[in-house]
N, C-alpha and C positions, 0 to 999 in steps of 0.2 A: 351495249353501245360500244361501236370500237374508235379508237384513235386515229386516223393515218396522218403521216407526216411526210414533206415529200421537199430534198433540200437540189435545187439546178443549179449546176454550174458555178460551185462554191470551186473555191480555191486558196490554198495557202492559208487556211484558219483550222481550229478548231472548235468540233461539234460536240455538245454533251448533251444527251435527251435523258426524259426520265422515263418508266416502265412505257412503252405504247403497246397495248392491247390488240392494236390492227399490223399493218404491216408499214416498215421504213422505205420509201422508194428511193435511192440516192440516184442521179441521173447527172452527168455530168461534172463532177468532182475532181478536181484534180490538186494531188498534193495535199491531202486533207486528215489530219487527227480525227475521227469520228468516232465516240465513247456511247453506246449505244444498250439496251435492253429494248428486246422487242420479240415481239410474235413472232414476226417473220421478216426480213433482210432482203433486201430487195437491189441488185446493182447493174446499172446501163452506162456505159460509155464515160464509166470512171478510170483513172492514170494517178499511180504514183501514193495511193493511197494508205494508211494503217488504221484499221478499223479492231478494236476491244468490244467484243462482243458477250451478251448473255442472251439467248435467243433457244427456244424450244425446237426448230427448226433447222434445216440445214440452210445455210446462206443462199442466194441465187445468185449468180455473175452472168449475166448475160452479156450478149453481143458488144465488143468496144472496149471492155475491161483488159487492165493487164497491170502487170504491176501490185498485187493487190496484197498486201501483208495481213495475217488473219493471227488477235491474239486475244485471250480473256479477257471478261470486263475488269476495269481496274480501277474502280472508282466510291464513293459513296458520298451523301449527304445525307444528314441528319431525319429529313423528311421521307429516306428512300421507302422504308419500311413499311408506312401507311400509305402512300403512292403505290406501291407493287401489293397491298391489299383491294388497293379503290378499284387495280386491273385487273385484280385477278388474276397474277400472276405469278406460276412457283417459280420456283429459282431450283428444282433439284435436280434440271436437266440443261445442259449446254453444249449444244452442235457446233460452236463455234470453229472447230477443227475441221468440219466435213463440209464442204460444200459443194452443190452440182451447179456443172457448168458443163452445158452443151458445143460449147467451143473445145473439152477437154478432150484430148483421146486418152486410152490410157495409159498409164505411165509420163504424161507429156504436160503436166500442170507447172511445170517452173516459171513459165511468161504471165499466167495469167497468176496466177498465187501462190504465194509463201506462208510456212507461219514464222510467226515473230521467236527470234532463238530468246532463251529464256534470260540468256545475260543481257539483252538488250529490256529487257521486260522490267517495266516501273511505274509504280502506282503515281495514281495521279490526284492530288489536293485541288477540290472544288474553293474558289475563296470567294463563300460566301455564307453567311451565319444564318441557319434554317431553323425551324420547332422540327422537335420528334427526336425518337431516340435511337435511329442508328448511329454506332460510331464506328462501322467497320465491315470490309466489305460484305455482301451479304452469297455469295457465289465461294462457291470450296475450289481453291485455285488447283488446275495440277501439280504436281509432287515438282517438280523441274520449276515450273513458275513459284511458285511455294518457298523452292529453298534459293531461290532469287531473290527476293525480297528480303528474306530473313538474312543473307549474308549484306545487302544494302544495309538493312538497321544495324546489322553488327557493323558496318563500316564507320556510320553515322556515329553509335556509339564509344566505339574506340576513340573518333576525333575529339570527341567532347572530352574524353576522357584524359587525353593528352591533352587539352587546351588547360583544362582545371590541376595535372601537375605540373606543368609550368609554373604554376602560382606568378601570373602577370601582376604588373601593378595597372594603375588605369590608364595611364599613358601608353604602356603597350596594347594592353585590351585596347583602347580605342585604335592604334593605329594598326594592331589587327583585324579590327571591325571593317575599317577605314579599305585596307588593301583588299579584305574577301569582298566589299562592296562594286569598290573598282573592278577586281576580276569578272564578278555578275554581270556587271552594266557590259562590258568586252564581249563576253558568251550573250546575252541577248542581242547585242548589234551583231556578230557573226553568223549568228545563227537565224535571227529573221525574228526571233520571238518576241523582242521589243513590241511588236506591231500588238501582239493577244494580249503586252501588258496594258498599252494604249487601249484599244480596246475594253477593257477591263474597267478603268479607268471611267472613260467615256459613260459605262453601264452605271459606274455607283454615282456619278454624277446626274443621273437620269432619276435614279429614284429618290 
């Protein structure tokens, strides 16, 4: 039995699916995070897009596309694992980098797709508490994406590790706490992202 999933004329959000066994039709899309595993990748008259890919397949960009950033998947939750079993799905192959596109000539793909340079490349935290036991991704990232992330945790770590020789008291620890808060709340309203927190939000209040 297969999956199909087919998202129109989304905008300015992000999409995260789990394993689909059929194909993803995205149609209409524009400006869109879409975090995706799937058989096969499907794109019509999408603008402005970055799509994290694990797919067996090579992507399709058909007619209307342009803009199209193309980077590994970069994600996981705890349920992935028995999910990409229920599909039937390996994980030991990933097209994500090739994709045909009839609009292309050769040598002439800059309008229509890119891939994602590796320093912009950053995994992405699902926040949502799942059963099952992944804890990481399940896709072998390229060498370039790979040592991208590992220099991020080494960043990450360094900071902690200067926070903890400081030796703050709790007055400053809080008003440390206090101003990295502030700076958040500043980079979500700049940047749009507020809205996916809201939304977020919206969802845990649902269930």
């Amino acid at each position: 039995k297969q999956w199909y999933q087919r998202r129109v004329r989304g905008s300015r959000t992000t999409l995260v699916t789990g394993p689909i066994s059929g194909t993803l039709y995205l149609t209409g899309c524009i400006n869109m995070r879409i975090i995706c595993i799937a058989r096969r990748v499907v794109l019509r008259n999408c603008h402005s897009c970055r799509l994290y890919l694990l797919t067996p397949t090579r992507p399709l960009l058909l007619a209307g596309c342009n803009d199209i950033t193309l980077a590994p998947y970069n994600t996981f939750y705890r349920g992935l694992a028995g999910h990409l079993s229920h599909a039937n799905f390996s994980v030991s192959k990933n097209l994500w980098d090739q994709p045909a596109s009839p609009m292309c000539k050769e040598g002439d793909n800059n309008k229509v797709f890119q891939k994602l340079p590796p320093e912009n490349f950053h995994l992405f935290s699902i926040p949502f508490n799942t059963e099952g036991t992944t804890t990481g991704l399940v896709n072998k990232l390229p060498h370039p994406y790979e040592e991208s992330t590992a220099r991020a945790r080494e960043r990450v770590n360094k900071w902690y590790d200067s926070v903890q020789k400081c030796d703050l008291s709790e007055t400053q620890t809080a008003q440390l706490a206090g101003t990295l808060q502030a700076r958040f709340h500043d980079w979500l309203e700049t940047t749009g992202n507020h809205k996916e927190i809201e939304a977020l939000i919206r969802l845990r209040d649902k269930s």
